[in-house]
MARMI-242723 format. One record per residue (C-alpha): residue number from 0; z, y, x. Coordinates in steps of 0.2 Angstrom, whole numbers. Example, Ala and Ser with C-alpha at 12.3 -4.5 7.8 and 13.67 -1.06 7.14 Angstrom:
MARMI-242723
  num     zz     yy     xx
    0     39    -22     62
    1     36     -5     68
***
This chain:
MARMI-242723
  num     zz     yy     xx
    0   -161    107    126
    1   -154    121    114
    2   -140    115    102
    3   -145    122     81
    4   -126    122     76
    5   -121    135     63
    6   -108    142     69
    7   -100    149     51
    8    -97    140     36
    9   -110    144     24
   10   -112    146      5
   11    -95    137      0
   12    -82    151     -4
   13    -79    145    -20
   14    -76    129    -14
   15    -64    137      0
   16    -57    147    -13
   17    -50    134    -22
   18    -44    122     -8
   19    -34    138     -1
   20    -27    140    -18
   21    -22    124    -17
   22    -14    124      0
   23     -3    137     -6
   24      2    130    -21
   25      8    115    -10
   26     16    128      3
   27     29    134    -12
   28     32    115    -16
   29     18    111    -29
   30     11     96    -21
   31     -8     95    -22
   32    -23     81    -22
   33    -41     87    -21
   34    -54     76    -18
   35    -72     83    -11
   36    -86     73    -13
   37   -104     74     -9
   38   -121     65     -3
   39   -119     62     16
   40   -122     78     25
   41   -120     91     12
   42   -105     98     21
   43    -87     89     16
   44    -81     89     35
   45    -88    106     39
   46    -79    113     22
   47    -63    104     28
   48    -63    108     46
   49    -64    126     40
   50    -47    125     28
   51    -39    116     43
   52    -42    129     54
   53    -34    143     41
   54    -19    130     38
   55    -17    130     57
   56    -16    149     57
   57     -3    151     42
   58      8    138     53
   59      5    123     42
   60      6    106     49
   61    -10     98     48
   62    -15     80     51
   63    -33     73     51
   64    -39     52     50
   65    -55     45     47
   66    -60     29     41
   67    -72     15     50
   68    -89      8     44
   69    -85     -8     52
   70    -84    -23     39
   71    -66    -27     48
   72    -54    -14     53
   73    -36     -8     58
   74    -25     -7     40
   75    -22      7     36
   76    -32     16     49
   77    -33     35     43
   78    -14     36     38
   79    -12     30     58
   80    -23     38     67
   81    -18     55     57
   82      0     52     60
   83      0     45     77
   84    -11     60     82
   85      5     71     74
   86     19     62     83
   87     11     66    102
   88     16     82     98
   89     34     79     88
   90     50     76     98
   91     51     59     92
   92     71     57     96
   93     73     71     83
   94     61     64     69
   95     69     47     70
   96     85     56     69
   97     81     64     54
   98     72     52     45
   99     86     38     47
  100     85     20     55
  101     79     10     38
  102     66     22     36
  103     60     20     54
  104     65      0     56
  105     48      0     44
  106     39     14     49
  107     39      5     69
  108     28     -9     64
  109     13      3     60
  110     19     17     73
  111     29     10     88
  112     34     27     93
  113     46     26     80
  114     50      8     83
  115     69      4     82
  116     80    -12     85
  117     71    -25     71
  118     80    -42     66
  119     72    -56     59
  120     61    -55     44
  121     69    -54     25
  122     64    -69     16
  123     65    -56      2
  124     51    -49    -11
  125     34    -45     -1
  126     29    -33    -15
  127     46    -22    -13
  128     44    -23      6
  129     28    -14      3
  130     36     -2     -7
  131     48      3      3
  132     34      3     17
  133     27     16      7
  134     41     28      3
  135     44     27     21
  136     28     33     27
  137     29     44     13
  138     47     51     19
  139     38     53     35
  140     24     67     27
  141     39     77     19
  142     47     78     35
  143     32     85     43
  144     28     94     29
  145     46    107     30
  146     45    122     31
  147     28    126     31
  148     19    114     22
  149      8     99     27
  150    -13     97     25
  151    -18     79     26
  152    -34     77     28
  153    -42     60     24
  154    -62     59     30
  155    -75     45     22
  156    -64     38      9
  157    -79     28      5
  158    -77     17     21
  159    -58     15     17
  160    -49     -3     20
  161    -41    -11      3
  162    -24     -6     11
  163    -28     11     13
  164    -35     15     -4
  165    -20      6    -12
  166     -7     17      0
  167    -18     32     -3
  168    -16     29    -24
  169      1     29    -21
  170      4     44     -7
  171     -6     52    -22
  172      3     51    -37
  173     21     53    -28
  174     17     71    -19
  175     11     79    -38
  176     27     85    -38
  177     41     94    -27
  178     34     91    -12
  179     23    104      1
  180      9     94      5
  181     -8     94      4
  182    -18     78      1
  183    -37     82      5
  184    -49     66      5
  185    -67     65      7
  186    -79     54      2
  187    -99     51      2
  188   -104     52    -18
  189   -121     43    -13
  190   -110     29     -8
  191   -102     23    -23
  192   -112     11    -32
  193   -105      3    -49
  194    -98    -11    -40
  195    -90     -1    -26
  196    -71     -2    -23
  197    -68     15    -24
  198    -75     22    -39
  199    -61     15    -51
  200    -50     25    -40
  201    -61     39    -44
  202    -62     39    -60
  203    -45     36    -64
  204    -43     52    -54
  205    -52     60    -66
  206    -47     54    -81
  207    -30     59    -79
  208    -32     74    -71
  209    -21     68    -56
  210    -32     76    -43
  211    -44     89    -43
  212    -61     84    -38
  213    -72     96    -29
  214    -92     88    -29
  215   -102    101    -14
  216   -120    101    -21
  217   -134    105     -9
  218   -137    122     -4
  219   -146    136    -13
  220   -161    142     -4
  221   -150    158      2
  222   -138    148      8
  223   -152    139     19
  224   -157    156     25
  225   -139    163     30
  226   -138    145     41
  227   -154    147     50
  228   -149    168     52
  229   -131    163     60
  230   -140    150     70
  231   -153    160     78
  232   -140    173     81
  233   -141    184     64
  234   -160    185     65
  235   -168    188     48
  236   -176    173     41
  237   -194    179     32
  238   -196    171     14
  239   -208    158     18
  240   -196    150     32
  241   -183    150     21
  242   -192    142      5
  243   -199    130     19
  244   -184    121     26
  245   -175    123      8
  246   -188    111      2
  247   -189    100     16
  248   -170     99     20
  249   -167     98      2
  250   -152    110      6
  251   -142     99     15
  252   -134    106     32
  253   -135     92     40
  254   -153     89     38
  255   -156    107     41
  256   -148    107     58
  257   -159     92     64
  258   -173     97     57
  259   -172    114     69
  260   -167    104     82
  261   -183     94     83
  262   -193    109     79
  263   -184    116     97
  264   -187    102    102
  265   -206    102    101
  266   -207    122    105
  267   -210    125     88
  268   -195    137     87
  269   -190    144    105
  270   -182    156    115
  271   -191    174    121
  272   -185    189    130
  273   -181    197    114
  274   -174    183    104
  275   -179    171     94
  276   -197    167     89
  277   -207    154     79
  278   -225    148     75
  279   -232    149     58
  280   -226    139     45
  281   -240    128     42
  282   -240    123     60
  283   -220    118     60
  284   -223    101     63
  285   -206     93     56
  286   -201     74     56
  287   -201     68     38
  288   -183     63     37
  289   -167     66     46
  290   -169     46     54
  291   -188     50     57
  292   -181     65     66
  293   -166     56     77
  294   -175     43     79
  295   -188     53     88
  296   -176     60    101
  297   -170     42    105
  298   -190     39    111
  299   -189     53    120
  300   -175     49    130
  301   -175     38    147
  302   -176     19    144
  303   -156     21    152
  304   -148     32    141
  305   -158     25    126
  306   -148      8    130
  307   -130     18    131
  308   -136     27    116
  309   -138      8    105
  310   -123      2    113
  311   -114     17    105
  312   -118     15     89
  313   -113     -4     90
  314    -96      2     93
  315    -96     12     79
  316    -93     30     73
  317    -78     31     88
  318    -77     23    102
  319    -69     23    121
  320    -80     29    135
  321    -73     14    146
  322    -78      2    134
  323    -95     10    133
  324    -98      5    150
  325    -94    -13    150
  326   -105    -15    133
  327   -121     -4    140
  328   -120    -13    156
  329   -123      3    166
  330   -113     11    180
  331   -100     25    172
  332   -108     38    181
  333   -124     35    172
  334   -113     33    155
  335   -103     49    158
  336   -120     57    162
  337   -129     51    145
  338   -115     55    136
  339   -114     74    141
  340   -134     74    138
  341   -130     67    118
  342   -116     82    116
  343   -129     95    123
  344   -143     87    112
  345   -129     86     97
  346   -129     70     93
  347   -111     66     98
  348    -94     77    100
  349    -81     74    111
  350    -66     67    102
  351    -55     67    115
  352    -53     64    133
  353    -62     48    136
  354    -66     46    118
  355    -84     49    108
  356    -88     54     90
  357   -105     51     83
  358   -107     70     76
  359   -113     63     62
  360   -113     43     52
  361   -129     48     49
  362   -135     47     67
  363   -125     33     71
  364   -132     23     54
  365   -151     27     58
  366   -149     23     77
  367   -139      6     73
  368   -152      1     59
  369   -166      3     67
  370   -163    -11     81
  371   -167    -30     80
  372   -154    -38     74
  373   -154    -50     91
  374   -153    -34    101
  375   -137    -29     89
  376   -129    -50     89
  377   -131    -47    111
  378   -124    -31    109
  379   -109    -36     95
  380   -105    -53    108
  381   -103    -42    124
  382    -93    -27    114
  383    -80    -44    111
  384    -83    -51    128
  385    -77    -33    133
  386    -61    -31    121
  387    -54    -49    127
  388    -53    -42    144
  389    -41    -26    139
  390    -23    -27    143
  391    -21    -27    124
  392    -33    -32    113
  393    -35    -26     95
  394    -38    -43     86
  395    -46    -34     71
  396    -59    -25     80
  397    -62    -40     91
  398    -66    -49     75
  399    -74    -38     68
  400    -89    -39     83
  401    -88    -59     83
  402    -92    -60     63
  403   -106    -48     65
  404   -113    -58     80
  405   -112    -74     72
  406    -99    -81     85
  407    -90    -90     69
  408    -80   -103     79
  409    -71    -90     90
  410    -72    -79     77
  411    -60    -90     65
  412    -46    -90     76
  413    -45    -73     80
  414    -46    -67     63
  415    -32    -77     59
  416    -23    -68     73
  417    -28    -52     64
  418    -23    -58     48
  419     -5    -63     53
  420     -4    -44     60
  421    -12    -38     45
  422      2    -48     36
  423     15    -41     44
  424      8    -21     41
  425     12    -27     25
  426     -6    -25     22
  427     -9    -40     13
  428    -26    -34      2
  429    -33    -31     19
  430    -24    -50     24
  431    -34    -59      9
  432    -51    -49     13
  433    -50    -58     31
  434    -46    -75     24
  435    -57    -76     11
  436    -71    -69     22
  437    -67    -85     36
  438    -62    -99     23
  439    -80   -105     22
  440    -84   -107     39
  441    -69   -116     47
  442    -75   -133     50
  443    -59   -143     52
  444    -53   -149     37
  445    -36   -148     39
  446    -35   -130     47
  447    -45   -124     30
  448    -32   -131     21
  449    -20   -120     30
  450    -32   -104     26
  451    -33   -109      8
  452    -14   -110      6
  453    -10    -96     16
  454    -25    -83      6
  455    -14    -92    -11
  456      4    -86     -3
  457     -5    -67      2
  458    -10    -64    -16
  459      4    -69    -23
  460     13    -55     -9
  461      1    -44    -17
  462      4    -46    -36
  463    -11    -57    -39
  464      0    -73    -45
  465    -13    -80    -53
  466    -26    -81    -42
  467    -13    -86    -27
  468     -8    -99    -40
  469    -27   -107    -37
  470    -26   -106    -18
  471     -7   -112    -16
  472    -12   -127    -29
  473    -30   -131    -19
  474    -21   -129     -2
  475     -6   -138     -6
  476    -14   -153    -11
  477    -29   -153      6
  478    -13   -151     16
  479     -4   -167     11
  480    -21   -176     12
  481    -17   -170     29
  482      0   -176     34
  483      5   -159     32
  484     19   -163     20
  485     33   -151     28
  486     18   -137     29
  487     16   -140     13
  488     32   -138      7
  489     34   -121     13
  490     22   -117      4
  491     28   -125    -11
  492     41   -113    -13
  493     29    -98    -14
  494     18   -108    -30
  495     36   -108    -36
  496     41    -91    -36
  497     22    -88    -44
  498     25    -99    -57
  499     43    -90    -62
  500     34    -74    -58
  501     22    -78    -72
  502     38    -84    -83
  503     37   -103    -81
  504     53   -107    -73
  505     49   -124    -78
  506     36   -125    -67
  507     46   -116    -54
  508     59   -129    -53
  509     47   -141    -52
  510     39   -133    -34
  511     55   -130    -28
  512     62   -149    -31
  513     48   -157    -23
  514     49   -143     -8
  515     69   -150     -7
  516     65   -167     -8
  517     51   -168      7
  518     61   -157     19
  519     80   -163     18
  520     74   -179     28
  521     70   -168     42
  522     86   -161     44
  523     91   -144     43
  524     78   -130     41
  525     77   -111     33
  526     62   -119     22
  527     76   -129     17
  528     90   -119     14
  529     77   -106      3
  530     73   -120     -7
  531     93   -122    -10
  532     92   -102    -13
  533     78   -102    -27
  534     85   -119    -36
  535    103   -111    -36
  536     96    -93    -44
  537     84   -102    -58
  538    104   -111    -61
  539    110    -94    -63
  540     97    -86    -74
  541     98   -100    -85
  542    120    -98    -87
  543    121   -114    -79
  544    133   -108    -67
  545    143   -122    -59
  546    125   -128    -54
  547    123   -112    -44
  548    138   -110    -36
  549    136   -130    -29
  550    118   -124    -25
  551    120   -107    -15
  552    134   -118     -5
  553    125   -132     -1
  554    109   -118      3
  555    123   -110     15
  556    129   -127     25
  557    112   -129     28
  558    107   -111     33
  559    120   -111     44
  560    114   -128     53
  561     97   -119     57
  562    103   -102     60
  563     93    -97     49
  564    102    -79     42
  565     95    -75     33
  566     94    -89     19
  567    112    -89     23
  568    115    -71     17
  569    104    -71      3
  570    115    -87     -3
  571    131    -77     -3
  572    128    -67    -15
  573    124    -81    -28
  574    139    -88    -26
  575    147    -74    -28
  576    136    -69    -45
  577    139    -87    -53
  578    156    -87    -49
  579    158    -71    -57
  580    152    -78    -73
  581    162    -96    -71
  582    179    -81    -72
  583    182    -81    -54
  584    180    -62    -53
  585    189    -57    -40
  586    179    -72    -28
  587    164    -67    -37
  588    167    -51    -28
  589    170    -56    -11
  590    155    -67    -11
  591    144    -51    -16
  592    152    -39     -5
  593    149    -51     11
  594    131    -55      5
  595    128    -35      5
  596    139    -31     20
  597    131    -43     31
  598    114    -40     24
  599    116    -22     29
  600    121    -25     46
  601    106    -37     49
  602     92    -27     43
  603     90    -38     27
  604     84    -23     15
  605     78    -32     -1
  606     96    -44      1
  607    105    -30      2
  608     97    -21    -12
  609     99    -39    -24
  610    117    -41    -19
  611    120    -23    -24
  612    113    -25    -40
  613    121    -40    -45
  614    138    -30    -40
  615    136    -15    -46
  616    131    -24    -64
  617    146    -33    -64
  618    157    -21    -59
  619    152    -11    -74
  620    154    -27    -84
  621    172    -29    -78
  622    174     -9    -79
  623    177     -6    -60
  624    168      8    -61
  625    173     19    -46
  626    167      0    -35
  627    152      1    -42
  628    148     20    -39
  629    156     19    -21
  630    145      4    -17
  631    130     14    -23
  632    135     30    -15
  633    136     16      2
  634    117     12     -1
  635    110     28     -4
  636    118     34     14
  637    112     20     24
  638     93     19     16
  639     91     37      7
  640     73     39     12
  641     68     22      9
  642     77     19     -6
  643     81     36    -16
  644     64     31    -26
  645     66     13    -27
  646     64      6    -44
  647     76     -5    -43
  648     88      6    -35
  649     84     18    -51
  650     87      4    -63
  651    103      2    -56
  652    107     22    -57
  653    101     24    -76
  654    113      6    -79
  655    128     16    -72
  656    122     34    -81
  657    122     24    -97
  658    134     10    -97
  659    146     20    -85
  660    142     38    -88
  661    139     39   -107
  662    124     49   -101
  663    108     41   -110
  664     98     56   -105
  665     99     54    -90
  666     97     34    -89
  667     82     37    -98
  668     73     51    -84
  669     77     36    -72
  670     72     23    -81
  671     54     33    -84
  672     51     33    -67
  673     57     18    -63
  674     46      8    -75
  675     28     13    -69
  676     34      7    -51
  677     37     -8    -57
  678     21    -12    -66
  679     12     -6    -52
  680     18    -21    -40
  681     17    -32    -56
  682     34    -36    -58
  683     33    -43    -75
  684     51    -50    -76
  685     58    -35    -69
  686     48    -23    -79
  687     52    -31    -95
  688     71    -28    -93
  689     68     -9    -89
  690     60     -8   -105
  691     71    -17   -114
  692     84     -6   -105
  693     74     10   -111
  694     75      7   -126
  695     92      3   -128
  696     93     20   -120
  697     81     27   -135
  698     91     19   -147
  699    109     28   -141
  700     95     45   -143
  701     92     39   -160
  702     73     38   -155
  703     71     24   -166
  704     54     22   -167
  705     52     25   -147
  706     64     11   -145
  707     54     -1   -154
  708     38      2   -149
  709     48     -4   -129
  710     54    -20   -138
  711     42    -35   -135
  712     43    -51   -149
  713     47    -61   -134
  714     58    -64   -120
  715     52    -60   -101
  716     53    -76    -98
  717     61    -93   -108
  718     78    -93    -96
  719     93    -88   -108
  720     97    -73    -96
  721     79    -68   -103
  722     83    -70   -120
  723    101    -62   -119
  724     94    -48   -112
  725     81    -46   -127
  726     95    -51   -141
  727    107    -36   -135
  728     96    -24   -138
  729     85    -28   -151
  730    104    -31   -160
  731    108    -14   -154
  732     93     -4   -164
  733     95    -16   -178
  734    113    -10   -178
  735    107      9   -178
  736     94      5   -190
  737    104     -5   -204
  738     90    -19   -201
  739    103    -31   -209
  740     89    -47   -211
  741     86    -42   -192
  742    104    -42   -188
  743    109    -59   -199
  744     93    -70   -190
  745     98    -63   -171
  746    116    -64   -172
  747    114    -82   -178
  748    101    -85   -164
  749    116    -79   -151
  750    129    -91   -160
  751    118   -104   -156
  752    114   -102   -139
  753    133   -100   -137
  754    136   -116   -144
  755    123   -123   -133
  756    129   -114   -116
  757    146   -108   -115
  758    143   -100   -100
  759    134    -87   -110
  760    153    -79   -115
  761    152    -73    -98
  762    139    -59   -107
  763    155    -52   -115
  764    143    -36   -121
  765    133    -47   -131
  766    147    -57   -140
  767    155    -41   -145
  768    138    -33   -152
  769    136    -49   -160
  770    152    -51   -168
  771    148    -32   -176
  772    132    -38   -182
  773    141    -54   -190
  774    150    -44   -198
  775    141    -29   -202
  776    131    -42   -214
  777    145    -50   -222
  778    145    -66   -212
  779    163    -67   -207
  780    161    -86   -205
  781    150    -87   -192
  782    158    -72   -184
  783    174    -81   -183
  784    167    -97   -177
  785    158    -89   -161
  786    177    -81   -159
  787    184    -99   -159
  788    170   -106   -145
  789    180    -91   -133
  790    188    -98   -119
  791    205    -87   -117
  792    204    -87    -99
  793    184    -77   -101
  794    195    -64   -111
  795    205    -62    -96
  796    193    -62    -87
  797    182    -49    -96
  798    196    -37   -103
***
């Protein structure tokens, strides 16, 4: 059988054009996006295959991944199969050298090539560990990407896990600038129905003009001709040919190719002495469609390889030659036999040794479809029979071939396994897709209950409080109809950190006292000891610090019963915070630096980060300031490629180029970038203060107007940390403005809540701006009564 391949690119020079263009631009540091979309067969792969190749030859570093069709897959398949097919080639010792052990510690989940020495888990924020995740794998491409630039091609975008797309919007907008890579994705246009995942992705792309979208429209007659020329070895193709398989391929290359295939095929076009040669026109006898036309050859194929052929497609686009064998059920000589008969009659590609690529989705799609859907359910329960026997098996594959053959009671358990997996990928979009997708067909009561509260915890990990609020409420409850109290529990702390997320710390409180009260019978526990953690912090940010401190202690006796670390770790550093506040500075201190010293040497990242902001603000508040820059200066060695972009790590730099620096220009780049991020994981609370930060920041820029349009009518959230955080700078541009109503009613609101808390004279910033805007408006009363309420030893304390 003769192969029609065109051996050239044809008819897309512009296109190339502008993709080159585009590659250099991110060779001299310009990072690039550009997205190519098109119907299915209209060239995207050929046009990228051709810029990789050129890439290749200018020494660029250049890494391809592709997406699965199957309903369940590996998170984040393309960023791993692209950079896994990278590191076989990289001295790995040197690249994990370079790239630090933080950045590795998270990169060796998802790449165990890179897999270092790992502690237990953080009991810390899932959103920022996704984050830092991110910048890790992110830290990765700019390695690869010096000295000569990186092209990273992404196929079939349309096919894309939730994980991925969410990872691929943020790869996206942090290469734009300052860094030599090329992004290149590609994706099917016919695809993407109103309702499809991608297309907001899409058109947000468009809209803000954060890629450039390149959309391959069929080919023009010519461009049909010089295909059918290179093919048949730069033979002219007469007029009426060419107008003929324009029309019937509709200038898709794809369609072409098979359609000269079957015409071969059938002797319609073959082979002489002198060339090539054809029959007339009006006796071409060409299938009707590109199926009709596959689907043809699979009938003329052996009833034998006709089988293999199915069972390939049931595995999907890729698959493993060994695993081939076991679904066919034929011997592997007769597999490796068909198999080298679907290359030659180009239906397949070689992938790599022991490893097969339906050429096209297209072939695999119409060849999949047009089977009985018992023969595909036989077919789905031996691929899973197979997989189960593998020394390691890939639970979301595995899954994937249960659920599609209707096997739901195996099916459940194993897609909890992938779910866990999933979950600790950090890919928790793909996580909730796998529970939501099992909930309604687990049988036990009790287990569905575990679903239900888990799917609630995974949303909440993924900035979706309110809808893990519903399932941690629903699943709560069918829990303890369960005896399940202590299960429960655990999962009580989560609905409370979603309610306090959603700035209803009453709530909160309420979660976390009824998880406190049902585990303290059973003894000592880390469930426990968290539960101690989250009531002493809700103290703190309420100014009721003699509550903290007894909290964070107790939280530590208990975490050090269990062993449990890491709730022992994270307590330190409230202790230390709160007794800061109650005047014991120099404990205070201690108690932070141990919380960030040992959270270091564990692995505890997010702990680490949390004790470092607590420290380096009050340092600046008690003007250490060469402590707070050394301890900052300490955290950007150890983490520098996870960290460096960090929006909390750049709040804490624009806090110490404005309150230490006297640099508001500065503090305001910083905090710029550092608010998006936040929004993006939904960090309400925390997004809130950069705003209010930023526009303090406009204020010292006399940007007035800027400042106020930052300034919300409300606190973050109802806690007196929240509300001293919005009084101080809204006092502050009512100061610079000569608001003096504004300045008489907020100055009077502080005087209250000092009254009511003394604690808040810890906030020795906000008593001094209050006592100018008491007396800036004359009220030298009041001003002197919020100086009488002063303990002297605060004074001391706060110099």
């Amino acid at each position: 059988m003769e192969r029609a391949l065109c051996p050239v690119l044809i008819g897309r020079e512009r296109e190339l054009s502008l993709l080159e263009d585009a590659l250099l631009a991110a060779y001299r540091g310009n990072g690039q996006v550009v997205i190519v979309g098109g119907d299915a067969g209209v060239g995207k792969t050929r046009l990228t295959a051709e810029l990789q190749r050129r890439a290749r030859r200018s020494g660029s570093t250049v890494m391809v991944g592709s997406t699965t069709e199957a309903e369940v897959s590996l998170p984040y398949l393309p960023f791993i199969e692209a950079i896994g097919n990278y590191l076989t080639g990289a001295d790995i010792e040197k690249l994990k050298a370079r790239l630090g052990a933080a950045t590795c510690r998270q990169l060796g989940q998802l790449l165990p090539q890179l897999e270092v020495q790992h502690s237990s888990a953080d009991p810390g924020e899932p959103g920022q560990a996704k984050l830092r995740l991110y910048e890790a794998i992110l830290s990765l491409l700019r390695e690869a990407a010096e000295p000569k630039g990186l092209l990273l091609v992404l196929e079939d975008l349309h096919w894309a896990d939730a994980s991925s797309r969410e990872l691929l919007e943020y790869i996206a907008r942090r290469i734009r600038r300052r860094t030599r890579i090329l992004l290149l994705a590609t994706y099917r246009a016919d695809e993407l129905n109103r309702r499809h995942p991608l297309l907001p992705l899409i058109q947000g792309w468009q809209r803000t003009g954060l890629a450039e979208m390149v959309h391959l429209q069929p080919l023009p007659a010519s461009g049909v001709a010089g295909m059918v020329s290179a093919i048949f070895d730069n033979a002219p193709v007469e007029p009426d040919l060419r107008d003929f398989l324009h029309q019937r391929s509709e200038g898709n290359p794809f369609v072409l190719e098979e359609l000269l295939k079957a015409a071969i095929d059938r002797g319609d076009i073959f082979l002489t002495a002198g060339g090539w040669d054809r029959k007339a026109v009006h006796e071409l006898r060409l299938p009707p469609t590109v199926k009709h036309a596959i689907l043809l050859r699979v009938e003329r194929m052996s009833e034998e390889q006709a089988e293999i052929l199915r069972a390939a497609a049931v595995l999907g686009r890729s698959f493993d030659y060994g695993l081939l064998v076991g679904v066919s059920g034929h011997n592997r000589q007769d597999v490796l036999n068909a198999l080298r008969s679907f290359v030659q009659d180009q239906l397949m590609d070689e992938e790599a040794p022991g490893r097969y690529r339906f050429r096209h989705a297209l072939t695999r799609e119409a060849i999949h479809d047009d089977m009985i859907a018992p023969e595909r359910e036989r077919l789905h329960v031996c691929a899973a029979g197979c997989l189960r026997e593998q020394a390691t098996v890939n639970k979301h594959e595995l899954a994937y071939h249960l659920m599609a053959a209707g096997r739901w009671e195996e099916a459940v358990p194993v897609a909890i396994e992938a779910a866990k997996q999933a979950e600790a990928d950090r890919a928790y979009a793909d996580t909730a897709m796998l529970y939501e997708r099992i909930v309604e067909h687990v049988a036990d009561p009790c287990m569905r209950a575990d679903v239900l509260a888990n799917l609630g915890r995974i949303y909440v990990f993924d900035g979706e409080t309110r809808r893990g609020q519903r399932y941690l409420e629903e699943g709560i409850e069918l829990l303890e109809q369960c005896g399940k109290a202590q299960e429960a529990a655990g999962f009580r702390l989560w609905l409370g950190r979603c309610y306090w997320l959603q700035a209803r710390p009453d709530l909160a409180r309420r979660e976390y006292e009824s998880a406190r009260r049902t585990l303290e019978p059973f003894g000592a526990s880390e469930g426990l000891a968290l539960a101690y953690v989250r009531l002493a912090g809700l103290s703190g940010f309420d100014k009721d610090h003699q509550a903290g401190v007894e909290l964070a202690t107790r939280a530590v006796e208990i975490a050090e019963a269990a062993g449990a670390d890491a709730a022992r770790i994270f307590a330190y550093g409230y202790i230390g915070d709160n007794l800061e506040a109650l005047g014991q500075v120099e404990e205070g201190f201690n108690w932070l630096d141990r919380s960030y010293r040992e959270a270091v040497e564990h692995g505890y990242e997010w702990i680490a980060n949390v004790a470092l902001y607590n420290s380096v603000s009050d340092s600046v508040h008690h003007s250490r300031i060469r402590q707070a820059k050394e301890l900052m200066a300490d955290f950007r060695a150890r983490f520098q490629n996870v960290t460096m972009r960090d929006a909390s790590f750049l709040h804490m730099q624009a806090f110490l180029a404005m309150r230490a620096d006297g640099d508001p220009e500065r503090a305001r780049v910083l905090l710029e970038s550092a608010l998006p991020q936040a929004q993006e994981l939904g960090e309400t609370l925390f997004a809130g203060r950069m705003r209010l930060d930023l526009a303090y920041v406009y204020t010292a820029l006399d940007r007035l107007a800027d400042a106020r349009r930052q300034m919300g009518d409300q606190p973050a959230s109802p806690e007196r940390n929240e509300v001293m955080y919005l009084l101080y700078t809204r006092l502050a541009i009512n100061l610079a403005d000569g608001d003096l109503e504004a300045l008489r009613s907020d100055s009077r609101k502080v005087l209250d809540l000092v009254v009511e808390a003394p604690a808040l004279w810890s906030e020795i910033y906000l008593i001094d701006r209050t006592i100018d805007a008491l007396v800036r408006v004359g009220d030298h009363a009041s001003a002197r009564k919020l100086l009488d309420t002063a303990p002297m030893d605060r004074f001391k304390a706060n110099p």
